[in-house]
C-alpha positions as CSV (number, residue, x, y, z in Angstrom):
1,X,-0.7,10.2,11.0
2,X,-0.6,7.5,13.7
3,X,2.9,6.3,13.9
4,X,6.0,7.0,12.2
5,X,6.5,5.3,8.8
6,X,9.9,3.2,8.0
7,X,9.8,3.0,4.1
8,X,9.2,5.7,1.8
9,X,6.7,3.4,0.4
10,X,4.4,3.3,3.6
11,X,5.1,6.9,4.1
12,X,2.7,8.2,1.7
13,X,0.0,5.2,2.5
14,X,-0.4,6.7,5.8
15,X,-1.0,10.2,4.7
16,X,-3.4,9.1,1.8
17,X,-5.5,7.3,5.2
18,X,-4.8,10.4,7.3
19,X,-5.7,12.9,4.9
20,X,-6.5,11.8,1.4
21,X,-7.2,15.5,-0.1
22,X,-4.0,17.1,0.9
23,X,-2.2,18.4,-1.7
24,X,0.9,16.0,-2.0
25,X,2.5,17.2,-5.5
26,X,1.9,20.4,-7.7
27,X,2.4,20.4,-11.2
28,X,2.2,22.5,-14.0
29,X,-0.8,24.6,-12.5
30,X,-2.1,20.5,-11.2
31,X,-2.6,19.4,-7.9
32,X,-2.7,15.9,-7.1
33,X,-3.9,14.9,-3.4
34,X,-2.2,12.3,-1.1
35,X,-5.1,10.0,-1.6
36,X,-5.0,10.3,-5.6
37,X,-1.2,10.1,-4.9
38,X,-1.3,6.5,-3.0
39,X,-3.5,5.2,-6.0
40,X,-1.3,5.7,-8.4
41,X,1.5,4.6,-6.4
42,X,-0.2,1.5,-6.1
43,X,-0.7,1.1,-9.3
44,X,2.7,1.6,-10.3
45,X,3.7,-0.9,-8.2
46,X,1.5,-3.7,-9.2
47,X,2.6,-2.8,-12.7
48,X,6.3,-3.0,-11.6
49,X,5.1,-6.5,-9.9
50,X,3.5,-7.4,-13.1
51,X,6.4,-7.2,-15.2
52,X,8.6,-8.6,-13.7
53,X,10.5,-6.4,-10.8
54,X,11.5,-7.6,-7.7
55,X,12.6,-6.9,-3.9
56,X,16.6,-5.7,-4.9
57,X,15.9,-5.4,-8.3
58,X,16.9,-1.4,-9.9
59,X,14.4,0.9,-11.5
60,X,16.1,3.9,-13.5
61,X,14.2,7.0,-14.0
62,X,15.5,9.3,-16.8
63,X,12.7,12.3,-16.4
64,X,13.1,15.4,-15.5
65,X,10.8,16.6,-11.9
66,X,7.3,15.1,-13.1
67,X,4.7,13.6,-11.4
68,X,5.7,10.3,-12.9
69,X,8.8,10.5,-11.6
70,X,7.8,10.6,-8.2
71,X,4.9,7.6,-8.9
72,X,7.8,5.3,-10.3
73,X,9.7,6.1,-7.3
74,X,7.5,5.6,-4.6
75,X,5.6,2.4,-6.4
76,X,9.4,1.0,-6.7
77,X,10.0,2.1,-2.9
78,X,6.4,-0.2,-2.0
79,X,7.7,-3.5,-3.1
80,X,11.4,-3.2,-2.5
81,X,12.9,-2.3,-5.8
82,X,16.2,0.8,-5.4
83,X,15.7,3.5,-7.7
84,X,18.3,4.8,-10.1
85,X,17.8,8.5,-10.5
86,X,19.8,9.1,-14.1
87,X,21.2,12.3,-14.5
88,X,19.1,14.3,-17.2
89,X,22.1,15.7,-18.3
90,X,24.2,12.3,-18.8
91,X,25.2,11.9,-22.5
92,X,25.0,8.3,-24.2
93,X,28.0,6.9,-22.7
94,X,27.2,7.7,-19.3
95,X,23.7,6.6,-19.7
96,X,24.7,3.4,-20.6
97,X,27.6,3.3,-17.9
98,X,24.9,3.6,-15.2
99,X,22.3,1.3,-16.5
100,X,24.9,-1.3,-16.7
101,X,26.9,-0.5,-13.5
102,X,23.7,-0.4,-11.2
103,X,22.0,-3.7,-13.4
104,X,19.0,-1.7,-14.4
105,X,16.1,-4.2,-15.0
106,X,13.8,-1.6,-16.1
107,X,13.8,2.4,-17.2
108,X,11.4,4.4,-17.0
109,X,12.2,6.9,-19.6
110,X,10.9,9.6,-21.5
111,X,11.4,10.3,-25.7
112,X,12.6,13.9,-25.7
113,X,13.8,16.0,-22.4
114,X,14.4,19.5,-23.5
115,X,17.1,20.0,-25.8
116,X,17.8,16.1,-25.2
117,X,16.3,13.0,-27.6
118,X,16.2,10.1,-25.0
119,X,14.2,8.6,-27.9
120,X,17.1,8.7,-30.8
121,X,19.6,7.4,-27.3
122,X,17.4,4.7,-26.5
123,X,17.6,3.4,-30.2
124,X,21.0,3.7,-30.4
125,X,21.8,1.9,-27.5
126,X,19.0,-0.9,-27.6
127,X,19.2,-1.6,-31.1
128,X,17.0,-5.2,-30.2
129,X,14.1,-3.1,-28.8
130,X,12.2,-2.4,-31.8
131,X,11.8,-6.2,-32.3
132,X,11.0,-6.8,-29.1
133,X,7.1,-6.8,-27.3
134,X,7.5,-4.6,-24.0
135,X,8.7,-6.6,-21.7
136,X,10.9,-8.8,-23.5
137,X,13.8,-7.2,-24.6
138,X,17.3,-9.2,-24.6
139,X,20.1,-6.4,-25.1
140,X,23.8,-7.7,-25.7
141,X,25.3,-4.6,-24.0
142,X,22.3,-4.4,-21.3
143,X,21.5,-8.1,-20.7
144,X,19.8,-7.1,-17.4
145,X,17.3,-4.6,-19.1
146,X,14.3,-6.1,-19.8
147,X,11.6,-3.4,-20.5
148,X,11.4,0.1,-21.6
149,X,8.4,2.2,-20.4
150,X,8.1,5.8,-22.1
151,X,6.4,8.2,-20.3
152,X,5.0,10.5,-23.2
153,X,5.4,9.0,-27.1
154,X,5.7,5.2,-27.3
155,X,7.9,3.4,-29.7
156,X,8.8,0.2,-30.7
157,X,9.5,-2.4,-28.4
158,X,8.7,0.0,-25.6
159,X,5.3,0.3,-22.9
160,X,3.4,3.5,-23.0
161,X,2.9,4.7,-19.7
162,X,-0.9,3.8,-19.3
163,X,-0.1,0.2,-20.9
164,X,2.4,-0.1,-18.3
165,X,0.3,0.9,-15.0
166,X,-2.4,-1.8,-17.0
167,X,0.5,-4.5,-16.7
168,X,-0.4,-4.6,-12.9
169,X,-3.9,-5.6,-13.4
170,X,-3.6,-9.3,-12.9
171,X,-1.4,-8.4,-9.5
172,X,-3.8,-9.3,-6.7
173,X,-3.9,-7.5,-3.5
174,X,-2.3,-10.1,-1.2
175,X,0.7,-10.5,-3.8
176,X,1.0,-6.5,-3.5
177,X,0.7,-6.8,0.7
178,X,3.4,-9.5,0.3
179,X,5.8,-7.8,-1.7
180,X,5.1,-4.6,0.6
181,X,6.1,-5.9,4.1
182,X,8.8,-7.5,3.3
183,X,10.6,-3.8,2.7
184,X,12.8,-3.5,6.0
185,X,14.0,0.1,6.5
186,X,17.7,-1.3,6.2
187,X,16.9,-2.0,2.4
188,X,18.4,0.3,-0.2
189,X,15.8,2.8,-1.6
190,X,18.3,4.6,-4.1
191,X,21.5,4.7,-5.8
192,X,22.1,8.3,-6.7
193,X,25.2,8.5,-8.6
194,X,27.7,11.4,-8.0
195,X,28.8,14.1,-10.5
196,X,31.6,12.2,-11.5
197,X,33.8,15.2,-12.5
198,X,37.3,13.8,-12.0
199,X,36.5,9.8,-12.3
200,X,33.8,7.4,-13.0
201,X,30.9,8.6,-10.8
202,X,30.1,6.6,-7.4
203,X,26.7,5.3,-6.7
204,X,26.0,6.0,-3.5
205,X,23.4,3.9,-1.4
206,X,20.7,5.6,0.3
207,X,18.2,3.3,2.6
208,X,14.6,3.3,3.8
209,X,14.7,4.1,7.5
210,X,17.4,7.0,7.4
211,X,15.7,8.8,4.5
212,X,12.6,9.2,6.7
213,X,14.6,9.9,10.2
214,X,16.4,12.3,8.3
215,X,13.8,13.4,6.9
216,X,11.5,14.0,10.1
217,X,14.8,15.7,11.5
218,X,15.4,18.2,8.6
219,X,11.5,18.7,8.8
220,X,11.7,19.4,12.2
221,X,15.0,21.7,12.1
222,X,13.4,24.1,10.0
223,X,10.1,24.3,10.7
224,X,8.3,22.4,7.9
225,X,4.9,20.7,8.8
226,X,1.6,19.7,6.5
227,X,0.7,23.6,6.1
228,X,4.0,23.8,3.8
229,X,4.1,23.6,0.1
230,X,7.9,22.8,-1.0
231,X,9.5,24.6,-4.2
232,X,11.6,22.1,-5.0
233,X,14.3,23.8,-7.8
234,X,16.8,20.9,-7.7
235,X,16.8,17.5,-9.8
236,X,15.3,14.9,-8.3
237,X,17.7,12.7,-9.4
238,X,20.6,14.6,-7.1
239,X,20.7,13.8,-3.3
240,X,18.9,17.1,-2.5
241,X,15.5,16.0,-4.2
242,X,15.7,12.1,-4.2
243,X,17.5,12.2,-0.3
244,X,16.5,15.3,1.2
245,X,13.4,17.2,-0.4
246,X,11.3,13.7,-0.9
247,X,12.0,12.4,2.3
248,X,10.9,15.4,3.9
249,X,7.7,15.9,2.2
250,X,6.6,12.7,3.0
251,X,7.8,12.9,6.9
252,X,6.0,15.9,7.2
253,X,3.0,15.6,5.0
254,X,4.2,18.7,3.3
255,X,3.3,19.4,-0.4
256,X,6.1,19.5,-3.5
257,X,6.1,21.6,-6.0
258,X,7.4,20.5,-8.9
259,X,8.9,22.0,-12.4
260,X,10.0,19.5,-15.0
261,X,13.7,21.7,-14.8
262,X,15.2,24.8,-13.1
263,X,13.8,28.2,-14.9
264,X,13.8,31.3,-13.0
265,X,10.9,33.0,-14.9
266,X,9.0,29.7,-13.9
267,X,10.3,29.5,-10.8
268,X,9.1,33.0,-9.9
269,X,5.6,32.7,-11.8
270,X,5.3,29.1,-9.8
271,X,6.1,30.5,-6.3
272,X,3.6,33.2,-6.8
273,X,0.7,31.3,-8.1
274,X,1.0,28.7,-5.1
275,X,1.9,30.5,-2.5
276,X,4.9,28.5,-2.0
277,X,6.3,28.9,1.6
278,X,9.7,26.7,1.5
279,X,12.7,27.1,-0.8
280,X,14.5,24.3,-1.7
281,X,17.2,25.6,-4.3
282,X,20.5,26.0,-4.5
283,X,22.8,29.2,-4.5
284,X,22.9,29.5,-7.9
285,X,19.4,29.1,-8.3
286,X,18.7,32.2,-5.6
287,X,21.2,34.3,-7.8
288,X,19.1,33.3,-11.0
289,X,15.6,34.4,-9.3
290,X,16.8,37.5,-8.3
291,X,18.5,38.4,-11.7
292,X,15.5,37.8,-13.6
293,X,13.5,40.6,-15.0
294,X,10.0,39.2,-13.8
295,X,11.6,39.0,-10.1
296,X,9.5,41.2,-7.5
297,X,9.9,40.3,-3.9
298,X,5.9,40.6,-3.5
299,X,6.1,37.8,-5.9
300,X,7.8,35.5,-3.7
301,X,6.6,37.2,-0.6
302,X,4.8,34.0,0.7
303,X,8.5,31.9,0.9
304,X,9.1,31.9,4.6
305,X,11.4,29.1,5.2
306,X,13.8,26.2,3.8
307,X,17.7,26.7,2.5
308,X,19.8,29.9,3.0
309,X,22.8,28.1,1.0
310,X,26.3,27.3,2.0
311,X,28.6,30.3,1.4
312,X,28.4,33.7,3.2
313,X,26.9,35.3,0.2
314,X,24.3,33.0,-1.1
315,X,22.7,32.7,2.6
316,X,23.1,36.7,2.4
317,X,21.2,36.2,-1.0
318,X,18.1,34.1,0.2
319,X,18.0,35.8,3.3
320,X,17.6,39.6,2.5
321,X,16.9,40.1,-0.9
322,X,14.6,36.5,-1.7
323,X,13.7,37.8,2.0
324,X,13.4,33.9,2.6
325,X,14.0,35.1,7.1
326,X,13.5,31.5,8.5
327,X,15.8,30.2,5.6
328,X,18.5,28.1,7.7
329,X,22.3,27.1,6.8
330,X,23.1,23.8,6.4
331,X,25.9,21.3,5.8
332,X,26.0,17.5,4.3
333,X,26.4,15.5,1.2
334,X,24.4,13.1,-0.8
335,X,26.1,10.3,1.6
336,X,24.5,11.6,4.3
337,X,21.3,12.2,2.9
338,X,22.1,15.7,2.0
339,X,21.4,17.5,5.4
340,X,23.6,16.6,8.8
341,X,23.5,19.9,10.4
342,X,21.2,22.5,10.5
343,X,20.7,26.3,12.1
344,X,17.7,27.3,14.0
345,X,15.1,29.8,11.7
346,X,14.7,32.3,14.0
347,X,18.9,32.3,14.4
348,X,20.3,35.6,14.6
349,X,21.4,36.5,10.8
350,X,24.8,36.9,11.9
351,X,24.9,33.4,13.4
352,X,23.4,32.2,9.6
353,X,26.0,33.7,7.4
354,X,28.8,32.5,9.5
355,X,28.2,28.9,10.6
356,X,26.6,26.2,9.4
357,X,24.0,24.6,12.3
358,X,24.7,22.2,14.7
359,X,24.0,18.2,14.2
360,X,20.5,16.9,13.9
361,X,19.6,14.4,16.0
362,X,21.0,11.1,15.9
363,X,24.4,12.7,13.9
364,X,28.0,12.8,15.3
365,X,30.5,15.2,14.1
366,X,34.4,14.9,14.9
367,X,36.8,17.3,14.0
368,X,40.5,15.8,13.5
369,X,43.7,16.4,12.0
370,X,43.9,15.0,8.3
371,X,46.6,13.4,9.3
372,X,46.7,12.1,12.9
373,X,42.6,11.5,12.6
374,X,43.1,12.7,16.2
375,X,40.7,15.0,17.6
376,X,41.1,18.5,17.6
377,X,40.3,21.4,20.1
378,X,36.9,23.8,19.3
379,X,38.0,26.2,16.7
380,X,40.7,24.5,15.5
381,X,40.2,24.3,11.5
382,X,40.4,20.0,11.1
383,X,38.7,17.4,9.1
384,X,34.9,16.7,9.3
385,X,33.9,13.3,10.4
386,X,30.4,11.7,10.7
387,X,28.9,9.1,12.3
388,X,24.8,8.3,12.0
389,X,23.1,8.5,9.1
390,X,25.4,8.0,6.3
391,X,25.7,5.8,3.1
392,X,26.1,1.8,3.9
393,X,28.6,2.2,1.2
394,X,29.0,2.8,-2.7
395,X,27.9,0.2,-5.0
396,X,30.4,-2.3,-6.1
397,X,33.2,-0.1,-4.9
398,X,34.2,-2.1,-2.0
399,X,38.0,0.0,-2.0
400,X,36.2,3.6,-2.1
401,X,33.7,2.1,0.7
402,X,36.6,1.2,2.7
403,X,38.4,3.8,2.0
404,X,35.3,6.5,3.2
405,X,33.6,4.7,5.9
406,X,35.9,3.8,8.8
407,X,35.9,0.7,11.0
408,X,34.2,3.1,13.9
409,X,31.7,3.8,11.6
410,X,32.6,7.3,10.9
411,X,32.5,8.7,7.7
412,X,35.1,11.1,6.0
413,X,33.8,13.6,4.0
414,X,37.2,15.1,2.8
415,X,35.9,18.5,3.7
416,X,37.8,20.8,6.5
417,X,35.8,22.6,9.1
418,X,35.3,24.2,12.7
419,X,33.1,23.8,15.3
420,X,32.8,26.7,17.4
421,X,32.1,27.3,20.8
422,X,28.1,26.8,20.4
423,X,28.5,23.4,19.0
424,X,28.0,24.7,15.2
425,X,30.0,23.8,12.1
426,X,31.7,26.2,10.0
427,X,32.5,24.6,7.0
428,X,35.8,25.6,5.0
429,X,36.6,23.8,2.1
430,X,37.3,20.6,0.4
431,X,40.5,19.2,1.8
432,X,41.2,18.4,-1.5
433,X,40.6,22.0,-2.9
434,X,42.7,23.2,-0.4
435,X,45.8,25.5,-2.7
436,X,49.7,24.7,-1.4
437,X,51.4,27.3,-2.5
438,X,55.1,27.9,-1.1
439,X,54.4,25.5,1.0
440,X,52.2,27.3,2.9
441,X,48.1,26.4,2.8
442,X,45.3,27.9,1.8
443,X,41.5,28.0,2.0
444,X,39.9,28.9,-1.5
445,X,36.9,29.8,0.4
446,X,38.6,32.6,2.4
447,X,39.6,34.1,-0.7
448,X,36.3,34.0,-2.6
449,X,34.6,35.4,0.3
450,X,37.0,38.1,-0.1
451,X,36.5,39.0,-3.1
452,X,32.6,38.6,-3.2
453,X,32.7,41.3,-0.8
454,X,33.8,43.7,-3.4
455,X,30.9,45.6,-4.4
456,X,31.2,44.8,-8.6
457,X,31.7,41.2,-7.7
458,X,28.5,39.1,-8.2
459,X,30.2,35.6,-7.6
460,X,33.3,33.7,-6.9
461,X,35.4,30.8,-7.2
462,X,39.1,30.0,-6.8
463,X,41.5,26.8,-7.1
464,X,44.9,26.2,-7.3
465,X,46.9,25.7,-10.4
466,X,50.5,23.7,-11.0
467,X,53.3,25.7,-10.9
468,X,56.8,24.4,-11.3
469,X,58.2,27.0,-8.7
470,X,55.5,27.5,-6.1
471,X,54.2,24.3,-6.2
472,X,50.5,25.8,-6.8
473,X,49.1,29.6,-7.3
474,X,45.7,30.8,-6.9
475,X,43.6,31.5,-9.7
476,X,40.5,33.1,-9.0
477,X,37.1,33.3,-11.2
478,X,34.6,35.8,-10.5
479,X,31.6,37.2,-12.4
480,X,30.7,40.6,-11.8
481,X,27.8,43.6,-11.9
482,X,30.4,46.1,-13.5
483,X,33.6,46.1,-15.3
484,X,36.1,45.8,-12.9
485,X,40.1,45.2,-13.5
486,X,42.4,42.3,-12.5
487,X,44.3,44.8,-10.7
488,X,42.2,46.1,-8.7
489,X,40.5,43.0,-7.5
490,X,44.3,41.2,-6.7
491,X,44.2,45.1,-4.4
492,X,41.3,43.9,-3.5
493,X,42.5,41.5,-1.6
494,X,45.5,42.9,-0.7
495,X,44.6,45.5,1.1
496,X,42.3,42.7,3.4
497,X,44.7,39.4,3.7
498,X,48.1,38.4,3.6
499,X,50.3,38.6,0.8
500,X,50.1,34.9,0.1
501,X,46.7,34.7,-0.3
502,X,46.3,37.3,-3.4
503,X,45.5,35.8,-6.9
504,X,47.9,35.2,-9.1
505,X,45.4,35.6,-11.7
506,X,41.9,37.2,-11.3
507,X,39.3,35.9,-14.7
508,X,36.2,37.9,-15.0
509,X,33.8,35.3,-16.9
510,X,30.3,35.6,-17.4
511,X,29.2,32.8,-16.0
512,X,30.8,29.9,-14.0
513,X,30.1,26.2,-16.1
514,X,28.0,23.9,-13.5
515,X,27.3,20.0,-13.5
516,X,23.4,19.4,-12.9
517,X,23.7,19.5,-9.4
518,X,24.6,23.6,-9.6
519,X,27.9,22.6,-8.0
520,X,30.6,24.2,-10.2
521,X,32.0,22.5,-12.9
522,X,36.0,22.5,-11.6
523,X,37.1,20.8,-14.2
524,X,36.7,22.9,-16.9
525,X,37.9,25.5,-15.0
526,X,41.0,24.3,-14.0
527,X,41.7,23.6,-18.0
528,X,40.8,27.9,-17.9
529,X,43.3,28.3,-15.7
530,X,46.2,26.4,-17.1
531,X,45.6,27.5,-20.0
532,X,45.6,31.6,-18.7
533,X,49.1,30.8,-17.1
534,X,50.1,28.8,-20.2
535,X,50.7,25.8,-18.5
């Protein structure tokens, strides 16, 4: 490929001219080549063209990971259009929260999503579109959506997916070249709205040119080229498909494979049938894979490289017993495209499970105090600052923009780290997670590494809880292999830390409740917790 892309849209043009029968996505047993890809693509956008979208104007996608997801998004990305990824597992109100906070003008949508009927949701909330051709709908609480394309079943008032890509038939060439090179790579490509567990959830703007720098860095970083297909286990509607898995396909030419949702039976049947060589999942997905019943490492033998996770014992996880070897750490957040540091593959295991990577290319890290912002020396535990390839900013949240994104240009992630004497980040915690308690503070990561180290315990997460004498305990949350007691997990970590860092309370659950990202779902935790100390 002869030059380096700046859109996402021209992106998979050129590897359709390079080398049309690559495999660019994998589906359901279906592979579809870059050439068939880029037709498609084209198609989608002259249909977008044709009814009606715009340079600047939003396209939400409500699908789970299909290959029309990925054709809507790219045939949006051609002629300018930003693409809302809506959160599969978003109920009514938050559906309509999100179309109407990012001016959706069209959603591309689909009647029934596992457990979930988009198509009874859709009603509900656009009572005018069965009265409506596609195309013409005037909602009172949506007035900027005007069409409705379902993927699978049509209904009322809505385009079926092959009458929509026909919508694009009267677009002529030179108005698609037109609408095409006037993308810059400082336009927005997405809005990708965070998990919104405490508050109304962000949109955070992603552009063009970063997503494929970052993406040709994170490529690079770990080793990913056009021999490479991608198991791809996370939405992509979160930051890690949409801003970090896409990207680096199409920088690298890679292939993705694609399930409609996370299912570690699939997964597993997937990755063997394909030959999968990168893993793109998340910690709780490794812990999934290797739990299943059908899980045989000769299964999964072929996965070579891609993400070791974020704690000690998920990289330990993907590492040795996925036996993913070149799997790197890494460290970032949807803001900054997902990825900002990254370790080497062949990195001593060592180095893996205890730092993070060093910057990509083109990515500055500060460590300062939280409350000086003055620099701190190497080793010294401070807040992570970043400067590079970060969000221009949230949409229509000028006071959170401000508020994030400093006038040097440095971005605050609110997360406390290190960087050692090697230049790599070690990543602590949320500054906001971090537990005061007797007025002395406390990293909950520290303590669930502890106690993940005790052989019955599986998984861990702590947070501090309100108490009207110490201010805050700890409360910790652990699943585990074999029955265990409270006691002897508080001894535990007793017999390993200081006195202050012991659990008030130790809750063996089952499970840990988790947003569709895989993050945990603190929230309902810390309802658990008060509730266990009666509070």
């Amino acid at each position: 490929m002869s030059g380096t892309p700046e859109t996402l849209g021209s992106a998979v043009a050129a590897h359709a001219r390079a080398a049309p029968d690559r495999a660019a996505l994998i589906y359901r047993g279906t592979t579809i080549g870059y050439g068939e890809l880029d037709a498609e693509v084209r198609r989608a956008a002259a249909a977008l063209l044709g009814i009606g979208v715009r340079g600047g104007d939003c396209v939400g996608i409500l699908l789970g990971n299909t290959p029309e997801w990925v054709v809507t998004c790219l045939g949006a990305a051609r002629i300018g259009a930003v693409v809302v990824g809506l959160n599969t597992w978003f109920q009514a109100a938050e559906i309509e929260w999100s179309l109407r906070h990012a001016n959706v003008s069209v959603l591309v949508t689909t009647r029934r999503f596992l457990k979930r009927d988009f198509g009874s949701v859709i009603s509900d909330l656009l009572p005018e579109l069965s009265g409506s051709k596609p195309g013409t709908l005037r909602s009172a609480r949506l007035p900027r959506l005007h069409s409705v394309v379902m993927v699978d079943r049509p209904m009322p008032g809505a385009f079926g997916w092959s009458d929509f890509l026909s919508a694009g038939s009267s677009v002529t060439e030179e108005e698609l070249a037109a609408a095409a090179t006037s993308v810059t790579p400082d336009d927005d490509m997405f809005i990708v709205y965070t998990s919104g567990s405490t508050a109304d959830p962000k949109g955070v703007r992603l552009v063009h040119g970063n997503l494929i720098r970052n993406g040709i860095e994170v490529a690079t970083r770990r080793w990913i080229d056009e021999h490479d297909r991608i198991w791809l286990g996370a939405p992509l509607f979160y930051g890690l498909g949409a801003g970090n898995a896409l990207p680096v396909m199409l920088s690298s030419g890679a292939s993705l494979l694609l399930q409609d949702h996370f299912d570690a039976g699939d997964a597993i049947a997937a990755i063997a049938a394909t030959g999968a060589t990168t893993y793109y999942g998340t910690g709780n997905m490794t812990q999934a894979i290797l739990d299943h019943p059908a899980f045989a490492v000769e299964k999964v033998r072929t996965l070579e490289k891609g993400i070791a996770g974020i704690s000690a014992h998920y990289k330990s996880l993907a590492l040795d017993q996925l036996g993913v070897r070149y799997a790197t750490p890494a460290y970032g957040l949807t803001e900054t495209y997902g990825h900002i540091t990254g370790g080497m593959p062949d990195d001593p295991t060592e180095v893996k499970l205890t730092t993070d990577g060093s910057p990509l290319p083109g990515i500055e890290l500060r460590i300062v105090d939280p409350l000086t912002r003055k620099d701190v020396s190497a080793g010294e535990l401070g807040l992570v600052l970043v400067r590079g390839r970060v969000t221009p900013g949230y949409l229509d949240n000028p006071v959170e923009t401000e508020r994030a994104i400093g006038p040097d240009g440095f971005f605050d992630t609110g997360d406390l780290g290190h960087v050692d004497s090697a230049g790599r980040l070690v990543y602590r915690s949320r500054l906001k997670d971090v537990i005061k308690s007797k007025g002395v503070s406390i990293s909950p990561r520290e303590i669930e590494n502890l106690l993940v180290d005790h052989p019955d315990v599986t998984d861990a997460f702590v947070l501090g809880a309100p108490h009207p004498t110490y201010g805050e305990v700890i409360v910790a949350f652990v699943t585990v292999s074999t029955p265990v007691t409270e006691a002897g997990l508080r001894t535990h970590v007793a017999e390993r830390a200081a006195s202050f860092k012991v659990p008030h309370r130790v809750l063996v659950r089952s499970s840990f409740p988790r947003l569709a990202s895989g993050k945990v779902a603190t929230r309902e935790l810390a309802d658990l917790a008060n509730a266990a100390l009666g509070s």
